[in-house]
N, C-alpha and C positions, 0 to 999 in steps of 0.2 A: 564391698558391702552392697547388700542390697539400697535402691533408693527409693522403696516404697514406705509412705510414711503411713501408720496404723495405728488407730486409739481403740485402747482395750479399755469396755468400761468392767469393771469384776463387780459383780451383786454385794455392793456392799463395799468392797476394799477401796474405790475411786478408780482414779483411768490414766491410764498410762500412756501418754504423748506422744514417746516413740519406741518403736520394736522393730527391729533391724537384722537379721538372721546373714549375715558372713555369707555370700557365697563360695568362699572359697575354704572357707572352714566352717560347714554346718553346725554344728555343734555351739558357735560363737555368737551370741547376741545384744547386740546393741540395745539397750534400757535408759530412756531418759524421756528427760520434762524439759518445758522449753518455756522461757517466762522473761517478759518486759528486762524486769529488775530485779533482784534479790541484795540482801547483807550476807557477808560471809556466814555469820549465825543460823539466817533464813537457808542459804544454800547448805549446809551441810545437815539440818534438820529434816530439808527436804530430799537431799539424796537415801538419809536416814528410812526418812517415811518409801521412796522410791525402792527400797530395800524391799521394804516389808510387801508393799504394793505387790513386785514381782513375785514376791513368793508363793503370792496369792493365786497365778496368771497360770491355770493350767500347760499350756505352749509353752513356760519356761520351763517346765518340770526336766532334769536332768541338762539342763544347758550351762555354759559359762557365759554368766549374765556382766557385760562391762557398763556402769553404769557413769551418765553424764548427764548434766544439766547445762543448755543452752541459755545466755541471757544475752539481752541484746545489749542496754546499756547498762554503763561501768558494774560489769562481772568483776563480782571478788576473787584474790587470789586463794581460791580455796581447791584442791585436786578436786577432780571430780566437773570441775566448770569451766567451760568453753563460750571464751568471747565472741565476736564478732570475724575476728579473724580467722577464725577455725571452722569456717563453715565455707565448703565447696560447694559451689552450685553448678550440677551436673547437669546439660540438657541433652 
């Protein structure tokens, strides 16, 4: 994966935290929002709205967009959400 991290603001749709384009499968891109805290409710609203967001993002047009939500403390058990442990820091 690439480790460039990019906020897309869309005119209107809001902005998107991360976008992440696969080096080794172009076509594959990483979509997510990255937030303190959420409730399981909050997080899957939010991936909901992250949906919508992407569709919006010209650069997604024709991609396979995998979408995830970063939190830092107690991430709910909801697909889509990644704790603290899930996050490589690459230097």
């Amino acid at each position: 994966m690439s480790t460039a991290r990019v906020n897309w603001f869309g005119g209107g749709a809001g902005v998107i935290d991360v976008l992440a384009e696969s080096i080794d499968e172009p076509g594959n891109v990483l979509v997510g929002e990255v937030k303190l805290r959420v409730t399981a409710g909050e997080a899957k609203a939010r991936l909901d709205a992250l949906r919508i967001k992407a569709g919006g993002c010209p650069a997604l047009t024709g991609k396979r967009c995998i979408f995830a939500i970063w939190v830092l403390e107690d991430p709910p058990d909801v697909r889509g959400v990644v704790g603290p442990e899930g996050v490589v820091l690459v230097e």
